[in-house]
C-alpha positions in Angstrom: 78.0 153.0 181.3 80.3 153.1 184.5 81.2 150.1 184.0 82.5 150.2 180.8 84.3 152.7 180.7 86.2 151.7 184.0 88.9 149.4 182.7 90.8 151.9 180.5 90.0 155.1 182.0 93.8 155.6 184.1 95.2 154.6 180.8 92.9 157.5 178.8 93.9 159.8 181.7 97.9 159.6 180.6 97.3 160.5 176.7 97.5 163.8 175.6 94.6 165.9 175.3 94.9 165.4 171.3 95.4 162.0 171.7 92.5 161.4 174.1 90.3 163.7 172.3 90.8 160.9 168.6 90.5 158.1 171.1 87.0 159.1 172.6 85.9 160.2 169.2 86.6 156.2 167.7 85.2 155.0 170.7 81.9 157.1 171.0 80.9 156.2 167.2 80.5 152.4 167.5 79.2 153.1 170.9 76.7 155.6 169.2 75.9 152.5 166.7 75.3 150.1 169.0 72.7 152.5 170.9 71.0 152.8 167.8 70.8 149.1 167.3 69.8 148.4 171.2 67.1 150.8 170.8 66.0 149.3 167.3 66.2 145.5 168.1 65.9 145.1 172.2 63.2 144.2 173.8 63.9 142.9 177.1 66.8 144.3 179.6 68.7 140.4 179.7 68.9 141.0 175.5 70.4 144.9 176.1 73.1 143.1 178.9 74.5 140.4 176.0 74.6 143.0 173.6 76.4 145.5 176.1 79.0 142.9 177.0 79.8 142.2 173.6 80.6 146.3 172.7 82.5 146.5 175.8 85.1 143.6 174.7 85.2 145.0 171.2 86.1 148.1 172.9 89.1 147.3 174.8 90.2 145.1 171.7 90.6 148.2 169.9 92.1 150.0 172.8 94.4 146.9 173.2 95.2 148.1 169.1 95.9 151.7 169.8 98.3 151.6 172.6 100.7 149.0 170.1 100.7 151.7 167.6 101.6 154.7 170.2 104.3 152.8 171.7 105.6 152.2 167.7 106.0 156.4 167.6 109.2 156.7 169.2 111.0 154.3 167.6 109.8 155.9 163.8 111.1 159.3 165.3 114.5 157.9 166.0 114.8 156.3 162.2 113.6 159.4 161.0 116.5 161.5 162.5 119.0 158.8 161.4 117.4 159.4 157.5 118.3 163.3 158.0 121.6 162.9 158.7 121.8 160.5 155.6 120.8 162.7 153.4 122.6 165.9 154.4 125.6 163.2 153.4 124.5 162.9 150.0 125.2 166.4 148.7 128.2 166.2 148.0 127.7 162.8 146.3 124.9 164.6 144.3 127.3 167.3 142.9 130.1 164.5 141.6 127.5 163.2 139.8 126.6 166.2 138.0 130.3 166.4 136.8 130.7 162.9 135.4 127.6 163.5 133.7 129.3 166.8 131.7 132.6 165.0 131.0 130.7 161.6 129.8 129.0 163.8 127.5 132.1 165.6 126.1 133.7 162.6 125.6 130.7 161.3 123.2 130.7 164.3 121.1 134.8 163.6 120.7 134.0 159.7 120.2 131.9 160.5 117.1 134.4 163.1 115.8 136.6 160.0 115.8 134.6 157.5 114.4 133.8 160.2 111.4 137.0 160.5 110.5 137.6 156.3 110.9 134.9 156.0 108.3 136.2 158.5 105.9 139.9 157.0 106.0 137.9 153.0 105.1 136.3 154.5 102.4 139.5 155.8 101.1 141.5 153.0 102.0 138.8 150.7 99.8 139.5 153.3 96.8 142.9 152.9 97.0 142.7 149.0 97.2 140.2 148.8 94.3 142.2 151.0 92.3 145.5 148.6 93.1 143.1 145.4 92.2 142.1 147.1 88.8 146.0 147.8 88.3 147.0 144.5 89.1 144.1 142.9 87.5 145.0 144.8 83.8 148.3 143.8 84.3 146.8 140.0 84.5 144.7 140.8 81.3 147.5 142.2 79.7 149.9 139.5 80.4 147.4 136.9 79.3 146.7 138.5 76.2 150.1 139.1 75.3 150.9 134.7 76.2 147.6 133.9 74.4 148.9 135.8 71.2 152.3 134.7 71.4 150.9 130.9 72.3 149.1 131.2 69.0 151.9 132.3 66.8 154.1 130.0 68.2 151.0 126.5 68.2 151.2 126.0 71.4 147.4 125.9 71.5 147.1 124.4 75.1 149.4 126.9 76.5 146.8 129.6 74.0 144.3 127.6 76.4 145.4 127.7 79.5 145.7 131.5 79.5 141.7 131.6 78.3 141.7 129.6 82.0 143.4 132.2 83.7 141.1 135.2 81.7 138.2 133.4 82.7 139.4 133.2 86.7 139.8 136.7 86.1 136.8 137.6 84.5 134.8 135.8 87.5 136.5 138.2 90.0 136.0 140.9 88.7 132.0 140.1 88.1 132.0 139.3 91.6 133.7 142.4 92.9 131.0 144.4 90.6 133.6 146.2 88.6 133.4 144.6 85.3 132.1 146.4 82.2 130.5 145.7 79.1 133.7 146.4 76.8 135.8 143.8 79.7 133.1 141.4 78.9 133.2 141.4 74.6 137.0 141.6 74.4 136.6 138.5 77.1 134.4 137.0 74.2 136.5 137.5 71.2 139.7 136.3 72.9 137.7 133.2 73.8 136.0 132.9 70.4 139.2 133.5 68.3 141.5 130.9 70.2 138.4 128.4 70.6 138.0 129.1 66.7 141.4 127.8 66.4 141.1 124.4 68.3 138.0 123.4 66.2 139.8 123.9 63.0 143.1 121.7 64.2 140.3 118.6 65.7 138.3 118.9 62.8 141.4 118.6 60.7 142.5 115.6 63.0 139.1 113.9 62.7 139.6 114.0 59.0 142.9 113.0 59.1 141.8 109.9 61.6 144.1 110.8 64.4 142.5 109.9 67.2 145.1 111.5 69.9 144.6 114.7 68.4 141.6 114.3 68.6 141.5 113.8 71.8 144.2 115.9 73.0 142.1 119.0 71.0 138.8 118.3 72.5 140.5 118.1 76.1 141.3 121.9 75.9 137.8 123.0 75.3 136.8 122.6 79.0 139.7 125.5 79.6 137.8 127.5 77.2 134.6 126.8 79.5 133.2 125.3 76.3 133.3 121.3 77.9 130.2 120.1 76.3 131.2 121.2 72.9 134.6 119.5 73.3 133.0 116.3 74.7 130.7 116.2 71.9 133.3 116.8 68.9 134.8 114.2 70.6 132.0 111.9 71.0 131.1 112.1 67.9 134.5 111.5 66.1 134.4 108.1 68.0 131.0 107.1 66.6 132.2 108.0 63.6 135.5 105.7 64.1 133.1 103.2 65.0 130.5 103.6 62.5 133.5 103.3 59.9 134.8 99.8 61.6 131.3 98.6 61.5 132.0 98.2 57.8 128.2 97.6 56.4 129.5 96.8 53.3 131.8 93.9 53.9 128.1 92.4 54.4 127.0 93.3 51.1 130.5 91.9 49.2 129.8 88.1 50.8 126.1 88.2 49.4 127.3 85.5 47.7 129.3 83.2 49.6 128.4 80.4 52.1 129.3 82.8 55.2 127.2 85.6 55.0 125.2 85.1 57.8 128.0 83.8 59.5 129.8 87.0 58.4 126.8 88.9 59.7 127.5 87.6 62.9 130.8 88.4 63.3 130.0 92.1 62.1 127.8 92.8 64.9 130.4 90.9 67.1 133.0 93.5 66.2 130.5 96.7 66.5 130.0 95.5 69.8 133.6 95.0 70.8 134.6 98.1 69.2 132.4 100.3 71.5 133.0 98.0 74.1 136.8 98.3 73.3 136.4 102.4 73.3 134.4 102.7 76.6 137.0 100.9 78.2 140.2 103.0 76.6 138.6 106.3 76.8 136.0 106.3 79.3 138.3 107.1 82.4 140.7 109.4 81.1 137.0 111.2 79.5 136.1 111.4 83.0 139.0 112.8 84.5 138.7 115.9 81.9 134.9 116.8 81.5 133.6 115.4 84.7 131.3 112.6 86.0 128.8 112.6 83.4 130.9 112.2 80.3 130.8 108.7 80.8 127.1 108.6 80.5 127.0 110.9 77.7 130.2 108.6 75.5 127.6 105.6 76.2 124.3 107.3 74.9 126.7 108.8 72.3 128.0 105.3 71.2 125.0 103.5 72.1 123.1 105.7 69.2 125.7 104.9 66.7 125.2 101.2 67.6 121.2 101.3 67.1 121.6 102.6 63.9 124.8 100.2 62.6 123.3 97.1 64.0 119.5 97.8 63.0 121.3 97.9 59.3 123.3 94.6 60.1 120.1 92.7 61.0 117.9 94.1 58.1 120.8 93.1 55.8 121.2 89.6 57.5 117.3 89.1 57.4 117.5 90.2 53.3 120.5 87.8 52.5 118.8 84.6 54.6 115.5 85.9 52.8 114.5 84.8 56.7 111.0 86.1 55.6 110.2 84.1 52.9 111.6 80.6 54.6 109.2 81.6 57.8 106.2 81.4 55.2 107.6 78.5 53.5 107.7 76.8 56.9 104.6 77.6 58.0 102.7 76.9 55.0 104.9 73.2 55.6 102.5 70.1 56.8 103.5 69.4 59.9 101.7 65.6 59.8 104.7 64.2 61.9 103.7 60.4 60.9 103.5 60.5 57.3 106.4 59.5 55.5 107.1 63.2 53.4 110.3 64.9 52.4 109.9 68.5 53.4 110.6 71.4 50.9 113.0 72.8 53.5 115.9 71.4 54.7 115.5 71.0 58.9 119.6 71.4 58.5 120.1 74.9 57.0 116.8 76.0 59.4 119.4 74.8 62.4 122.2 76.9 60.7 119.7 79.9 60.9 119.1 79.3 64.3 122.3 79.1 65.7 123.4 82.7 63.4 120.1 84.1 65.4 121.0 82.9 68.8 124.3 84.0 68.6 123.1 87.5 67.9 121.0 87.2 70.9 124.0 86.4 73.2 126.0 89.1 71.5 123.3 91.7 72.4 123.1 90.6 75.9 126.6 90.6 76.5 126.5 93.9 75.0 124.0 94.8 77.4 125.2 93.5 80.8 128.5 95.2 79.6 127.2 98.9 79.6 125.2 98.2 82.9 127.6 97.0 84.9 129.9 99.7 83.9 127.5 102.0 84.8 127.1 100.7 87.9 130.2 100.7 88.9 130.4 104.5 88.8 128.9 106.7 91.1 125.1 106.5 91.4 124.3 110.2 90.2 125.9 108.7 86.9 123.4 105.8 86.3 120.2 107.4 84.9 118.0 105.4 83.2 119.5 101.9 82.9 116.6 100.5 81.8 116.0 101.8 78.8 119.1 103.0 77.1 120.4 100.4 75.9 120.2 99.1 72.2 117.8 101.9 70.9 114.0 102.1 69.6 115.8 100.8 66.3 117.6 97.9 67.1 115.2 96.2 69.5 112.5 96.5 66.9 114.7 94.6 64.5 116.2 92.1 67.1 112.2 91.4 68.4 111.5 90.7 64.8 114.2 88.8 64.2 113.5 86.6 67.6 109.9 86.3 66.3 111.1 84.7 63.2 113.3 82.7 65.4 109.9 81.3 67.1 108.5 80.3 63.5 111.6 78.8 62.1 112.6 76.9 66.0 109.1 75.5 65.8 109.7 73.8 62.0 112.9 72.2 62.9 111.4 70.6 66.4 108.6 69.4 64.4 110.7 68.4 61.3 113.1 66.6 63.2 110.9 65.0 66.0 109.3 63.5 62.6 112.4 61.9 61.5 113.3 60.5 64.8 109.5 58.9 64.5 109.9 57.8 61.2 113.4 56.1 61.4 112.8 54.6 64.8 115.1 51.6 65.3 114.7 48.8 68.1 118.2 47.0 67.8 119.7 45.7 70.9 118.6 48.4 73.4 115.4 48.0 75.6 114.0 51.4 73.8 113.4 52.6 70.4 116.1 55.1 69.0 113.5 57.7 68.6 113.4 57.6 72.6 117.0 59.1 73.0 116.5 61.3 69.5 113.3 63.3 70.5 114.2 64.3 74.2 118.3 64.9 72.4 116.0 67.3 69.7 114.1 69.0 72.6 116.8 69.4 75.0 119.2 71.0 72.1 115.8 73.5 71.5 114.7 74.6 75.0 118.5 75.3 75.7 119.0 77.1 72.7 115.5 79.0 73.5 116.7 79.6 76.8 120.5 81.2 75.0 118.6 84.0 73.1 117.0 85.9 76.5 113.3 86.2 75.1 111.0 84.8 77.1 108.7 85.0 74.2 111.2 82.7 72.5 111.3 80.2 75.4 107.7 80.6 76.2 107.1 79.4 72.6 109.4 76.8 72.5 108.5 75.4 76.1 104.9 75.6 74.3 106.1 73.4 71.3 108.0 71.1 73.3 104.4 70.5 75.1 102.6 70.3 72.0 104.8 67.8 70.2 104.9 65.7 73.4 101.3 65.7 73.7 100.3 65.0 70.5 102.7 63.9 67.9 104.7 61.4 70.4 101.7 60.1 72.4 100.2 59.2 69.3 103.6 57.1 68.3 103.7 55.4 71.5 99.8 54.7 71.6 100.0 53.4 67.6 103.6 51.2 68.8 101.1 49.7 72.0 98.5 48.6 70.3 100.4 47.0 67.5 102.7 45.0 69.6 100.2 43.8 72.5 99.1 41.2 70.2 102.0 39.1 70.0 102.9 40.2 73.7 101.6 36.5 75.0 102.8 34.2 72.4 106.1 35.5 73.3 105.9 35.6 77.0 104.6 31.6 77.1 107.0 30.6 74.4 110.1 28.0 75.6 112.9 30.4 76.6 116.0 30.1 73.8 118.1 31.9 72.4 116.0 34.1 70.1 114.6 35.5 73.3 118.2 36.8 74.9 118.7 38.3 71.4 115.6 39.5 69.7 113.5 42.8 71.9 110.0 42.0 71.7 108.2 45.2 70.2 105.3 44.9 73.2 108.2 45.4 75.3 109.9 47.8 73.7 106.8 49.8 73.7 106.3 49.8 77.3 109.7 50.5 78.0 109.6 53.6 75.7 106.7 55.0 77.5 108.1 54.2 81.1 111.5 55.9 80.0 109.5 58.9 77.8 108.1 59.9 81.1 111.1 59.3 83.3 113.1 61.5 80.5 109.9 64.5 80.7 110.6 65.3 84.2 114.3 65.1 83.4 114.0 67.6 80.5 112.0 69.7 82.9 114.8 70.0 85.4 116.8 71.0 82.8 115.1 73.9 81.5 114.5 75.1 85.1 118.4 74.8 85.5 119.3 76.9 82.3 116.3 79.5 82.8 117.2 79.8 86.8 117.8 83.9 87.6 117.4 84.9 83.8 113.9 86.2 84.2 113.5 88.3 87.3 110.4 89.8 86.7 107.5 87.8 88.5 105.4 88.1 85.5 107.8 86.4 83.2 108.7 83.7 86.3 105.0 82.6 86.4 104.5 82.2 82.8 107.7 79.7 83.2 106.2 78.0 85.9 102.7 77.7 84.0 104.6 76.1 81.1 106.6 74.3 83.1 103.5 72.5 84.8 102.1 71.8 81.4 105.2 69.4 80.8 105.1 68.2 84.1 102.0 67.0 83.3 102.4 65.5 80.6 104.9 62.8 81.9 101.8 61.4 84.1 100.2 60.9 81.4 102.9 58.6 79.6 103.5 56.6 82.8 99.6 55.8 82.9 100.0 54.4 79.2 102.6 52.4 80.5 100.5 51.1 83.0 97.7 50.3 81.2 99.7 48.0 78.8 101.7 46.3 81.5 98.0 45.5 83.2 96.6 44.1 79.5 100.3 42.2 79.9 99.0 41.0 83.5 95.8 40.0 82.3 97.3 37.9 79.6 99.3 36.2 81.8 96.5 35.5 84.6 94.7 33.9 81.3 97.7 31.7 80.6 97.8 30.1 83.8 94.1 30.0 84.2 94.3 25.8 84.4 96.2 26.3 87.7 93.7 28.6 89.0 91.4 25.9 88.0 93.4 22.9 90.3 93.2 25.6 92.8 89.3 25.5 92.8 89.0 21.8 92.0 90.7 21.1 95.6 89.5 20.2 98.3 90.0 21.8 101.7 87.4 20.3 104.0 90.1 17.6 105.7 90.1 15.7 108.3 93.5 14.8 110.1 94.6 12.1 107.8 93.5 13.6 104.7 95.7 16.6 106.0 98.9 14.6 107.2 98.4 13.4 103.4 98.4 16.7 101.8 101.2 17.9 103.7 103.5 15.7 101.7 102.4 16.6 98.5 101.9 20.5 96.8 99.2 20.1 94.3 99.3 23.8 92.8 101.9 26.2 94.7 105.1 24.8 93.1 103.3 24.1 90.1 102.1 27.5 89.7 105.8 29.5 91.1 107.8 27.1 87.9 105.4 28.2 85.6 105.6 32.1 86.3 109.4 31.9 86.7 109.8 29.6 83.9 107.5 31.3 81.0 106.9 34.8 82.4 109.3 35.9 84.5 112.3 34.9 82.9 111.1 35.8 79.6 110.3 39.5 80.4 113.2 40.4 83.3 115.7 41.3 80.1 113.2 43.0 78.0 112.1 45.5 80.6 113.6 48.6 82.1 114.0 48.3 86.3 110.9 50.6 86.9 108.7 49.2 83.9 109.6 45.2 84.9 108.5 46.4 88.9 105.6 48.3 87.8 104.4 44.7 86.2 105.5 43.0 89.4 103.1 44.9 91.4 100.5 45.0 88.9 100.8 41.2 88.8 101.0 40.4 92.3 97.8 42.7 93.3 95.9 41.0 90.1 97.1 37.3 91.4 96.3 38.4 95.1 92.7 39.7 93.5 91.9 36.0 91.8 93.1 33.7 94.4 90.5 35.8 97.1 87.9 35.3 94.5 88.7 31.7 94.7 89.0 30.9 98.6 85.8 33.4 99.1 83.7 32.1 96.4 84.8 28.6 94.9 86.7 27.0 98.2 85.2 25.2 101.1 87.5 24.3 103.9 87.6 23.1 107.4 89.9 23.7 110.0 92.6 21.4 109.1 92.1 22.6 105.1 92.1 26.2 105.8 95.2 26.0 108.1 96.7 24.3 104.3 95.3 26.5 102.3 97.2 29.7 104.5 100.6 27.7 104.7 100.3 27.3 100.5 99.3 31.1 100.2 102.3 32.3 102.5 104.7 30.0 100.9 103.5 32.0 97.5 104.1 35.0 99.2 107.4 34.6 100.6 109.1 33.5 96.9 107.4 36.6 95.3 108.6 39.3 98.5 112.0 37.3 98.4 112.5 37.3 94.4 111.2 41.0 94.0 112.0 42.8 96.9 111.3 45.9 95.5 107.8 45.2 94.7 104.9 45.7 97.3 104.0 42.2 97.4 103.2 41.2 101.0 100.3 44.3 101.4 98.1 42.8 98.8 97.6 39.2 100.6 97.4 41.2 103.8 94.6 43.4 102.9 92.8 40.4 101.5 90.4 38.6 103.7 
């Protein structure tokens, strides 16, 4: 115990006796622990030493701690004395506050004295200046009912309208300054009501009368009125009449009797188009100007009405007086056998005239059409609408489709008719074809283009169809009967002595080839053709495949004339290979097995070769290069040259017998064939026949 408390007791000895006294009391506590827990836990005197060394350093730590914070006292004492001073300085700080405070709160109470009496002198002030506005504004009323009376008496309505303008202006500011009354609002309406009452009676008058500027200059002052859409559709509706009366039904009905009252009927629907045409153009802009961007839309629909229900009355009328009904049952009920010799009950000719008056309504309606849209699309977009669909109302397309549908009937009755005659009064002459050639694809062209003119695609669908059809049937079967008729005396003529009968006369095997070969060069030709006049008129990919399926169909078709001209230029071949069958006989009757005499023999002589090129240039050749076409002439050049290479391998591989020598011969004859065929008919695939064979 000594010597713990040793170290610090001079230090203890210089505290005060306060001071000392806290010190020993913190000191004696832990100490009074640690006793407590040496007499609890020890057991041996080295285990109470450790534990008494360890509450000794402990101890001075916290002496160590004490002394820091005694030393700290003096210098807390001197801040604290500083701090007094300080605030014996603030008092009179303290009192200057407590003055501002009084004033700032006398100055508030006179602030809001002020600001009361700010507020009362704006609310007077707006009295006085909505009592000024309804002074000034009755003087306005006055002054403008006092010009609208005098505008009146005097007829000058649009000055009578111009001050219903200025009422209206008026009336608006006054609703939206919340000052108008009831009794402002109906002597509003009865000043409006009596001058607009006024303007009607002087457009109607004007609309009987048929002047069209008053008319116009009238229904321009309604939108001053703030009665636009009324105006706009007086004035709409004196222009349908207008056109309605130019139409003119009855100048249809008064040529009934005369030769051009289809052609009349035509012309009538010409002129109701061009007259709305004609009226969208003179008044659409200056319509648009007055009443805004929709009057345009609304003059169209407005017009566009008038000409469903004029032109479905010209086509009913034009069906009636062509009795168009009757003749598509006449026609139909027609036999349509295109090889027997009959006079049909219905001229082909006045059919054509009836086609051309239906076509030509067709273009008229399309012009008529791509007219209105593109006028429409030239103005703003908001203005379009419906583009689609407004056109040429419910009314007239019913009586156009009908009209188109008898159009199909009556189109398929002259291409029959008339493909007929071109059959029956076929004439060879001097050409290398039959006149019927150029006549039937002149007859289908004219048709599919004049299919193509009206628009429909069920018009050119049908007539694409018939054009298949006739080809198919009615044609092939003329070529196929003209074949087989004429292959008979094919070979007498090709092995007769050449003269002059054969430069002049067309041998009919010939001209039948030739009218197949050139029947399916013209098919594909025709084809073009209709792809050219139908290319960007049917946008829709619907209608484009149903093109392209007829299309095909005709495509087709032109294979199948080229195989019939094959197939009688290879019965030509074989008659030929039989005429010079006694060569091919000399061929197999030599002998090739030589030795080298019997070969430096046969090289001076040419037992078949020259024989057999005199005889085919001679008899054949010469005899058909002026009857045939280019492609049908080197279509039998080919076909001959692979049938010829064919029979003389069936001859060296099965009736020949040759030795060295003899087939070294037998090659030099065969090329010498070769080259005289390659170099006489270059154009002919000669050469790959002999070359292929063994």
């Amino acid at each position: 115990h000594t010597f713990a408390r040793a170290p610090f007791a001079g230090k203890a000895a210089r505290l005060k006796a306060s001071e000392r006294h806290v010190v020993r009391r913190e000191i004696k506590q832990p100490l009074k622990m640690n006793a407590v827990t040496i007499i609890a836990e020890a057991m041996d005197i080295s285990t109470i030493n450790s534990l008494l060394v360890d509450v000794t350093q402990a101890e001075r730590s916290l002496q160590r701690e004490l002394f820091d914070t005694v030393l700290k006292k003096e210098q807390v004492s001197e801040r604290l004395a500083k701090h007094q001073n300080s605030v014996v300085a603030l008092g009179p700080v303290q009192s200057g506050t407590t003055r501002l405070h009084s004033d700032i709160l006398e100055m508030s109470a006179l602030a809001n004295v002020v600001s009361d009496q700010v507020r009362q002198l704006d609310t007077e002030r707006n009295s006085v200046q909505a009592t000024i506005a309804k002074v000034v504004l009755n003087v306005d009323v006055a002054a403008c009912m006092d010009g609208i009376t005098n505008s009146l008496e005097n007829e000058e309505y649009e000055a009578a309208a111009g001050f219903v303008e200025a009422l209206i202006h008026l009336q608006a500011s006054l609703t939206s300054s919340g000052i108008t009354k009831e009794k402002q609002h109906a002597q509003f309406d009865r000043t409006r009501e009596a001058v607009a009452n006024v303007i009607r009676e002087k457009i109607n008058s004007a609309a009987v009368e048929g002047d069209v500027v008053q008319v116009l200059t009238y229904g321009k002052l309604f939108p001053k009125l703030d009665l636009s859409h009324e105006g706009l559709s007086k004035i709409c509706q004196y222009l349908c009449k207008r056109i309605a009366e130019q139409s003119n039904l009855d100048r249809l009905a008064s040529t009934q009797g005369s030769s051009e009252g289809g052609g009349n009927c035509t012309a009538l629907l010409s002129e109701l188009f061009r007259s709305i045409v004609s009226c969208i153009e003179q008044h659409g802009a200056d319509l648009v100007d007055t009443f805004g961007n929709n009057a345009l839309e609304t003059l169209i629909r407005s017009l566009n009405k008038e000409c469903d229900t004029c032109g479905s009355q010209l086509l009913k009328n034009y069906m009636d007086y062509r009795n168009i009904f009757q003749t598509a049952k006449d026609v139909s009920a027609q036999n349509r056998n295109l090889v027997a010799a009959v006079e049909s009950a219905v001229d082909p000719r006045v059919i054509e005239e009836y086609l051309e008056e239906i076509v030509s309504m067709c273009q008229i309606s399309r012009e008529y059409n791509r007219f209105l849209i593109d006028k429409l699309h030239n103005d703003p977009p908001h203005m379009l609408g419906d583009t689609g669909n407004m056109f040429n109302g419910d009314h007239y397309n019913r009586s156009l489709h009908e009209v188109v549908g008898f159009y199909v009937r009556l189109e398929e009755f002259y291409m029959y008719e008339n493909v007929a005659l071109a059959i029956r009064i076929n004439e060879q002459g001097d050409s290398l074809t039959g006149s019927m050639v150029d006549d039937i694809f002149y007859i289908l062209q004219k048709c599919a283009r004049r299919a193509s003119e009206t628009g429909s695609i069920q018009a050119v669908c049908a007539s694409l169809n018939h054009v298949n059809n006739i080809l198919s049937s009615e044609v092939h079967n003329a070529i196929e009967e003209d074949l087989q008729r004429a292959g008979s005396n094919f070979l007498d003529f090709v092995v007769s002595e050449p003269s002059t009968e054969h430069e002049t006369r067309q041998p009919q095997s010939a001209t039948a080839v030739n009218n197949a070969d050139v029947i399916a060069d013209n098919v594909l030709v025709l084809m073009k053709d209709i792809e050219l006049n139908l290319d960007g008129m049917f946008v829709a990919a619907t209608e484009g495949e149903r093109i392209k399926s007829c299309l095909h169909e005709i495509r087709d078709i032109s294979s199948i004339f080229r195989q019939l001209s094959h197939d009688a230029i290879k019965d030509f071949v074989q008659g030929v290979l039989s005429h010079i069958r006694p060569i091919f006989d000399t061929i197999s009757g030599q002998s090739y097995e030589l030795n080298e005499d019997q070969y430096s023999e046969h090289e001076g002589c040419d037992p078949w070769v020259q024989h057999l090129l005199a005889e085919l240039e001679q008899k054949v050749f010469q005899n058909l290069r002026p009857h045939f076409v280019s492609t049908s002439f080197d279509v039998f050049i080919g076909l001959f040259a692979e049938a010829l290479a064919a029979r003389m391998e069936g001859i060296v591989v099965n009736e020949l017998r040759f030795s060295q020598l003899g087939g070294l011969l037998l090659e030099r004859e065969i090329r010498r064939l070769i080259l005289h065929l390659s170099s006489a008919f270059p154009h002919a695939s000669v050469r790959i026949y002999y070359i292929l064979s063994p």
